[in-house]
N, C-alpha and C positions, 0 to 999 in steps of 0.2 A: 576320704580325701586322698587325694594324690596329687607327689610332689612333679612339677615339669622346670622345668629348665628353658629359658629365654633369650636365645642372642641376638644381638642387635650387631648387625654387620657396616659398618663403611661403607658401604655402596650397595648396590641393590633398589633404588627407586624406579618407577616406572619410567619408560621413557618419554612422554608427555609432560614431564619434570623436570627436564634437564636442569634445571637452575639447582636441583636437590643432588645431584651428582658432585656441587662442588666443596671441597675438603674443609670440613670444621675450623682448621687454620686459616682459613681465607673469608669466614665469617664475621660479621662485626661483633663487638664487646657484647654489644647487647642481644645480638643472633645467641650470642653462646650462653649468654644468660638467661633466656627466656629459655630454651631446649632443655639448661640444666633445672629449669624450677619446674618445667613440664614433668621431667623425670621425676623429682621429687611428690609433685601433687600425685602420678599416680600409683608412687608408694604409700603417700598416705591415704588414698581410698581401698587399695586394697589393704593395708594397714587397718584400717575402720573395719573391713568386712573379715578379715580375718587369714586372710588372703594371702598377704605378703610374707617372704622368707628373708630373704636377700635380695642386694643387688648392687651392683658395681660397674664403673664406666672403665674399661680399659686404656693403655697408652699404646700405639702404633707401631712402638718399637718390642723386640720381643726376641725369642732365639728358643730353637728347639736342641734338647739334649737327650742322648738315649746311652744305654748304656754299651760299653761295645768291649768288653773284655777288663783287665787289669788295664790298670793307669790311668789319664786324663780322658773322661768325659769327650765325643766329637759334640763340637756345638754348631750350629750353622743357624740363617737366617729360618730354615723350613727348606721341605723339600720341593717347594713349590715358589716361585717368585713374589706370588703375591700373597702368601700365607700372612704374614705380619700386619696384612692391611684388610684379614678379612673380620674379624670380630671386636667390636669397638666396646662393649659393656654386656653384662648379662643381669638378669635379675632371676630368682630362684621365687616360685608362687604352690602353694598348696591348696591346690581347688575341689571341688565337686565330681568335674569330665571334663573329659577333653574338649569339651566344645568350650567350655568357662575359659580352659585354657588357650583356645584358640579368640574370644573375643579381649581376654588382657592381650593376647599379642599384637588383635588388632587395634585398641588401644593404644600401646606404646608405638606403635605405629603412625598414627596420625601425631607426633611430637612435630612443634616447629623446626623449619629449617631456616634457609635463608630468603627473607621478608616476610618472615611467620610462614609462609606455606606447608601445609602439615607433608613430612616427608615421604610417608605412602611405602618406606621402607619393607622389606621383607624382614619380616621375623621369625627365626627358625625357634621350633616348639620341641622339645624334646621333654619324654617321659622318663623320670628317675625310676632305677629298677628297683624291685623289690629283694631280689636277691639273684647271686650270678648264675644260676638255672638256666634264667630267663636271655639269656645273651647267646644270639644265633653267630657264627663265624667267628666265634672270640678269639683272638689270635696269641696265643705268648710264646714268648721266644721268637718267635721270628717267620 
């Protein structure tokens, strides 16, 4: 088994979807209700198979800190404008292969959006390391 890592990004539909492009906030009650029990059902199947680790929906707002010497922390939005608006939730799964893990992703993938249309989202797969050997380019310090 090996564990991956699952993020679910804010945007990212195809563009044959437009109507999936538009911000959770501007969803109706029940848009948001039905996405979040989507999420839920496919914790619990993977739950059932044995499958599921974690997983959590993020808030939009957010701030990056690193460390830069003695005294206060610099905090800023990210070093990028649209950082804060790229990862909406992640879920953590312990599979078989990468291909298992690349069919939960396309599962969590087809979640509804707005008028049920499944949102066809990209979901980025990443593999947890087994230990820090395995890390090409690792950077510390700076």
């Amino acid at each position: 088994m090996a564990k991956y890592l699952l993020l679910k990004h804010y945007t990212g539909g195809p563009e044959r979807q437009p109507q999936c492009d538009v911000p959770m906030d501007q969803w109706t009650q029940q848009e948001v209700t039905d996405h979040i029990n989507f999420m839920g059902h496919v914790a619990e199947v993977l739950t059932e198979r044995g499958e599921f680790v974690d997983g959590q929906g993020l808030s939009p707002e957010g701030t990056f800190v690193r460390f830069d010497g003695e005294g206060k922390p610099p905090v800023t939005d990210g070093p990028f404008a649209e950082t804060k608006d790229l990862i909406a939730g992640w879920m953590t799964i312990d599979v078989d292969s990468v291909e298992r893990a690349h069919e939960v992703a396309a599962f969590l993938s087809s979640a509804p959006g707005p008028g049920g249309v499944p949102l066809e989202e990209w979901i980025e797969v990443r593999a947890f390391m087994d230990a820090p050997h395995e890390v090409d380019n690792f950077c510390v310090g700076g």
